[in-house]
C-alpha positions as CSV (number, residue, x, y, z in Angstrom):
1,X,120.4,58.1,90.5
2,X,118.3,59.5,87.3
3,X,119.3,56.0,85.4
4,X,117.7,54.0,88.4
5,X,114.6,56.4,89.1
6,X,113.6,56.4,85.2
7,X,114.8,52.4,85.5
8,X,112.1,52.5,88.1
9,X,109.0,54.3,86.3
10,X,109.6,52.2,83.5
11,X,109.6,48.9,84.9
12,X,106.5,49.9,87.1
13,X,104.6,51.6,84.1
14,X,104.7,48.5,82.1
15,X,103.9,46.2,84.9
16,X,100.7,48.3,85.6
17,X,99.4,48.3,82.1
18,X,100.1,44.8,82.1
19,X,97.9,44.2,85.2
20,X,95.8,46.8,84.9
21,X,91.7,45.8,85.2
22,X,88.7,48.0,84.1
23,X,88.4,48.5,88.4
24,X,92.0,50.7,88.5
25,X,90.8,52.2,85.4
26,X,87.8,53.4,87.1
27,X,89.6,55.5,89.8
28,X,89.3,59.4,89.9
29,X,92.8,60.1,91.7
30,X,96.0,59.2,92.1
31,X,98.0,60.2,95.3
32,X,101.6,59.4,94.9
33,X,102.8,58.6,98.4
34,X,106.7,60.5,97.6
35,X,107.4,63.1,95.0
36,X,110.1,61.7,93.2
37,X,109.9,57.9,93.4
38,X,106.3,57.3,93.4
39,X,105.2,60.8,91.8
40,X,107.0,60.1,88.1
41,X,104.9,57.1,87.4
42,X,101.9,58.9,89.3
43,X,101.9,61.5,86.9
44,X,102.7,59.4,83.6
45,X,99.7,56.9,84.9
46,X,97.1,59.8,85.7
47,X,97.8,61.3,82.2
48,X,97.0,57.9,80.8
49,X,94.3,57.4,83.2
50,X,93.0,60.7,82.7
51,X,92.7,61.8,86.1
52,X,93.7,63.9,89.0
53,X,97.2,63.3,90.5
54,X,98.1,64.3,94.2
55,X,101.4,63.7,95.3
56,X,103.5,64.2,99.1
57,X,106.6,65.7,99.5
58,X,108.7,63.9,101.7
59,X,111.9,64.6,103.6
60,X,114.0,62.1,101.1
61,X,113.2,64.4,98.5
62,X,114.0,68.0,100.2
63,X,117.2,66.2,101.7
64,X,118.3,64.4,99.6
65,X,116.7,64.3,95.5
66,X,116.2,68.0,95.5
67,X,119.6,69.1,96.9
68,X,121.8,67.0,95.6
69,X,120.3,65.9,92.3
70,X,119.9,69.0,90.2
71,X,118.5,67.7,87.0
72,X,115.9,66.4,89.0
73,X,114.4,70.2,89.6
74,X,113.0,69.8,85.4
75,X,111.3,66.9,86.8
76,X,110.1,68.3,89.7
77,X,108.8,71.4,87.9
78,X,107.0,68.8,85.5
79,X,105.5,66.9,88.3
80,X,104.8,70.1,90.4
81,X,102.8,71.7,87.3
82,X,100.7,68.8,86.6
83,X,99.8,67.6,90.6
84,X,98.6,68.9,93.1
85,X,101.0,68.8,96.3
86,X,101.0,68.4,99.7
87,X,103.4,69.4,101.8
88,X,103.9,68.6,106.1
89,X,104.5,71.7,106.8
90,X,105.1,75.1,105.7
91,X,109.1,74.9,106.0
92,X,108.5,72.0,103.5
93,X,106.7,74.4,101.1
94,X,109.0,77.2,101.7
95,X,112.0,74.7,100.6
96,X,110.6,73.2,97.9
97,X,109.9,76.9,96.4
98,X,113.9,77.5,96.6
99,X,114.1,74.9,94.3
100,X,110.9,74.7,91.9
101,X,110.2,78.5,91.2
102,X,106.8,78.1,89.5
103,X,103.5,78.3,90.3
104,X,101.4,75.0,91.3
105,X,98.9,74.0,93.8
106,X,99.6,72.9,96.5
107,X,97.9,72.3,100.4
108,X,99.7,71.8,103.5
109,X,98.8,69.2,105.7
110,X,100.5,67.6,108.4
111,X,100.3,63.7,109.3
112,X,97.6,62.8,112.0
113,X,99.0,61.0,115.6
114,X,97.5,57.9,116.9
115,X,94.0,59.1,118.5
116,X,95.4,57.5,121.8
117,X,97.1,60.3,122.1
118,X,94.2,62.7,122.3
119,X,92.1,60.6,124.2
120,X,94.9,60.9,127.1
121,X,96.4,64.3,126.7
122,X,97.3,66.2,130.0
123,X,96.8,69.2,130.4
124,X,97.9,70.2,133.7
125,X,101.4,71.9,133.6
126,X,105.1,69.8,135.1
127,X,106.1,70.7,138.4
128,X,109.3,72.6,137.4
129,X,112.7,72.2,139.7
130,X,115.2,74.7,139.5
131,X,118.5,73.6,138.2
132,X,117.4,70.7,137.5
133,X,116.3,68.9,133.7
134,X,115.1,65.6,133.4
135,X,115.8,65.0,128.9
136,X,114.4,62.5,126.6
137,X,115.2,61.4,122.7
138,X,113.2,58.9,121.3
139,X,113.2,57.0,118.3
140,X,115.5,54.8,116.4
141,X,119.3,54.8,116.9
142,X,120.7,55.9,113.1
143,X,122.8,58.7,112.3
144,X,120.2,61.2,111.1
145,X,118.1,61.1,114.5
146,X,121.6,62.4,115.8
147,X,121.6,61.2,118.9
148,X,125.0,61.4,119.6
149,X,125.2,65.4,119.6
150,X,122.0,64.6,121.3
151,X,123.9,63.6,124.4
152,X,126.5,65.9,124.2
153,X,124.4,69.0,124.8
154,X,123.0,67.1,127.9
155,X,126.8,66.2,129.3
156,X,127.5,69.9,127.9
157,X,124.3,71.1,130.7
158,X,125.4,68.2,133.4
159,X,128.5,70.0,134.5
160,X,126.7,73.1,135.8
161,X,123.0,70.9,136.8
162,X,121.4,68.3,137.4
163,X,120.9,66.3,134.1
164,X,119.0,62.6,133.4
165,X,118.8,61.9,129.7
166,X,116.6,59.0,129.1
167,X,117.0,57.4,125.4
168,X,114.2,55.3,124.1
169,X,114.9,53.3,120.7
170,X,117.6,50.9,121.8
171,X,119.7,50.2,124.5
172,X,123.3,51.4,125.2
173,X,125.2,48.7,122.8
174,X,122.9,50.0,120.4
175,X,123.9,53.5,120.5
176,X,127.9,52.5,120.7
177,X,127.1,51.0,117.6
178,X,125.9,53.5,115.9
179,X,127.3,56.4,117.8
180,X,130.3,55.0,119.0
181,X,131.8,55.2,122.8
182,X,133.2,58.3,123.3
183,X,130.5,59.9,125.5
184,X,129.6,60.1,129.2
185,X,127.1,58.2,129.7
186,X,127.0,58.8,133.8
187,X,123.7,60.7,133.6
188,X,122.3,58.5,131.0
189,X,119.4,55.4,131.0
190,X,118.5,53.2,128.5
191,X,114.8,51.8,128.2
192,X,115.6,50.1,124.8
193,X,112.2,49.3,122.7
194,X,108.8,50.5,124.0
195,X,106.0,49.2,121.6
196,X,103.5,50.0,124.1
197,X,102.0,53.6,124.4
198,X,100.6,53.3,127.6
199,X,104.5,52.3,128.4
200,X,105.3,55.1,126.8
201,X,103.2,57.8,127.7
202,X,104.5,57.4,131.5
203,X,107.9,57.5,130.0
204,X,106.9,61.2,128.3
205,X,105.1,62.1,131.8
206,X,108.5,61.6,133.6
207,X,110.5,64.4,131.2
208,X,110.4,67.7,131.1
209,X,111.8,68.3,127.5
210,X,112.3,65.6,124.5
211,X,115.4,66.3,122.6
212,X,115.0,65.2,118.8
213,X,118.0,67.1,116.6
214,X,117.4,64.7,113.7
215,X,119.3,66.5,110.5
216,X,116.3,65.3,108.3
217,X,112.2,64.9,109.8
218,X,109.2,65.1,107.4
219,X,106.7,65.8,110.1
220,X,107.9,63.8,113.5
221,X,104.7,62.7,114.8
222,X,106.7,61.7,118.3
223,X,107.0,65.8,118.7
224,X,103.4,65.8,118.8
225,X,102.9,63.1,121.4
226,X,105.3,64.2,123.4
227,X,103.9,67.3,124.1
228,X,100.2,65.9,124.5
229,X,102.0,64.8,127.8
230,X,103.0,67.9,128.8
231,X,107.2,67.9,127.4
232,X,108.6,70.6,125.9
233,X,110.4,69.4,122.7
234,X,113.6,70.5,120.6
235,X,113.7,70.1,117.1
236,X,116.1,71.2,114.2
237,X,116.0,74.4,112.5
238,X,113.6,73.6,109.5
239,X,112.7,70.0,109.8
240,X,110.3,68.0,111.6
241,X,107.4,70.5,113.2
242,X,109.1,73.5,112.6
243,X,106.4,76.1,110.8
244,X,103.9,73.8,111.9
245,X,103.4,76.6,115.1
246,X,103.7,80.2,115.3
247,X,107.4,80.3,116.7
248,X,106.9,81.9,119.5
249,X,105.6,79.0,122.2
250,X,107.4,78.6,125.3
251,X,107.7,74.8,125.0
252,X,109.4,74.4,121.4
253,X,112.5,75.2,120.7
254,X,114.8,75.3,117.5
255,X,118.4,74.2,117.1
256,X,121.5,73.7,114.6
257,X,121.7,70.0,114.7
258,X,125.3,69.8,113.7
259,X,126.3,71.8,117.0
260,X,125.6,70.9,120.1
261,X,125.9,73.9,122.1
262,X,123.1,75.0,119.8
263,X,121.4,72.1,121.1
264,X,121.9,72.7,124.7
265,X,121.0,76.4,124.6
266,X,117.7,75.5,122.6
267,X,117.1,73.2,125.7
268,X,117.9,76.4,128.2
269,X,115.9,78.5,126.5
270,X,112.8,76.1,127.0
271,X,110.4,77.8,129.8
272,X,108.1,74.7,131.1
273,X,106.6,77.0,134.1
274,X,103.0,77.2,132.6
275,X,103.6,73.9,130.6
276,X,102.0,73.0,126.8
277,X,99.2,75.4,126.6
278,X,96.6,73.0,124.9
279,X,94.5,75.8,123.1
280,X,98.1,76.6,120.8
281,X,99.0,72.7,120.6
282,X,95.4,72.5,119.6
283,X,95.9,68.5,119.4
284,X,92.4,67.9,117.6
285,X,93.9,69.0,114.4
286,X,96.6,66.2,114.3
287,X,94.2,63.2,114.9
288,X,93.8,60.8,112.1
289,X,89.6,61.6,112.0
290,X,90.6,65.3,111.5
291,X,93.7,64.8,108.9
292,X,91.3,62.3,107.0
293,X,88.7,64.5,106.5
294,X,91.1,67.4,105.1
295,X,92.4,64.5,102.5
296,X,88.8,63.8,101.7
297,X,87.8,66.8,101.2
298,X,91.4,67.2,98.6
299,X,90.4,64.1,97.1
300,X,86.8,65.0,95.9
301,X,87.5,68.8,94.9
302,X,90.1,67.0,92.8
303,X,87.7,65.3,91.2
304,X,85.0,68.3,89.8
């Protein structure tokens, strides 16, 4: 892995002062879209350049660069000392700082939703019925969204209520291929592939809560979404929107993805009676005009 990322620099590094033109040479920052394989050459190129690097942490380099590949933390010190970095959330930062124990600065800033999604956002609360859960896990059918322990926390809650468990992302051959056959799937339906977000958006109206246990999320914009239509979500234990809120709203919950009674309790312990209160989801903040502004604002203090 360090052969093929310093493989990587390289070969990009000379390719861009090949190409380079007076017009890149003009720019005043550099924002490296990941830390480790786009934030190397974005530091070696802004030190050339002589100007400001920003760089993102993402959730390949939490999960898998940072924990795994120890002589990568000297880099990431390097990197860390000469950027400045943005993390999702503040699990992100606090997990970053287990590894890279210096100082550095650093914003957090989470990724902005579609601004469909706060042009239609409901505020009304769910009609709750006892004993009875209507779940939802979207997204794409691969072995980190965990959808498979997804489903059995749902047949786990379906032998003492009344479970539906909707999965969007790809339809039932999908998931045996991926997840394999040895589930119930009596309470289950399949809507396969829904591009459109009006499509959608009824699809989030109809559940109560969205069940995403994915062992890895940067951010999980589809947490977001989901709850501007009034579903409580589930999300793993520091991943995805986790530190994004206070911790203590009704409508999230927290799980150990790897266990699925963990899973089904976090999904008990959701209370939907007075529904996502809009003032704490406070969805303004996550549209794209919002985010924008925050990175423009990062991008010219960067450059005094």
């Amino acid at each position: 892995m360090k052969i093929s990322l310093i493989f990587k620099v390289v070969i990009c590094y000379l390719f861009f002062i090949k190409n380079t033109d007076d017009n890149v040479k003009s720019y005043d920052v550099i924002h490296s879209h990941s830390f480790f394989t786009d934030g190397l050459l974005g530091i070696i190129l802004s030190k050339r350049l002589k100007v400001k690097h920003i760089v993102t942490v993402r959730n390949t380099d939490l999960n898998m660069y940072l924990k795994y590949f120890f002589h990568l933390r000297y880099i990431a010190k390097f990197i860390a000392k000469n950027s400045h970095v943005i993390f999702l959330s503040q699990k992100s930062f606090e997990r970053f700082k287990g590894h890279v124990d210096i100082s550095f600065d650093y914003t957090i800033q989470g990724n902005g939703i579609d601004d469909f999604w706060v042009s239609n956002q409901i505020s009304s609360p769910k009609k709750v019925t006892p004993g009875k859960i209507n779940l939802l896990s979207v997204g794409y059918f691969d072995g980190n969204k965990n959808f498979g322990n997804a489903l059995n926390a749902s047949t786990y809650l379906n032998k003492t209520m009344n479970v539906t468990h909707t999965f969007v992302g790809g339809n039932k051959e999908d998931f045996i291929e991926v997840y394999g056959d040895d589930f119930d799937f009596s309470h289950v339906e399949f809507k396969g592939v829904i591009s459109d977000k009006i499509v959608l958006a009824k699809v989030f109206k109809a559940a109560d809560i969205m069940v995403l246990p994915s062992y890895s999320e940067s951010f999980g914009l589809v947490y977001i979404e989901a709850m501007s239509q009034q579903c409580g979500v589930v999300c793993s234990i520091g991943e995805g929107i986790d530190g994004i809120f206070s911790g203590n709203e009704k409508f999230i919950n927290y799980c150990f993805p790897r266990d699925y009674k963990s899973i089904a309790n976090a999904i008990l312990e959701i209370d939907m009676t007075d529904g996502v209160d809009e003032v704490t989801l406070d969805l303004g903040r996550f549209s794209w005009t919002e985010v924008a502004s925050k990175l423009q604002k990062l991008y010219l203090n960067s450059n005094k």
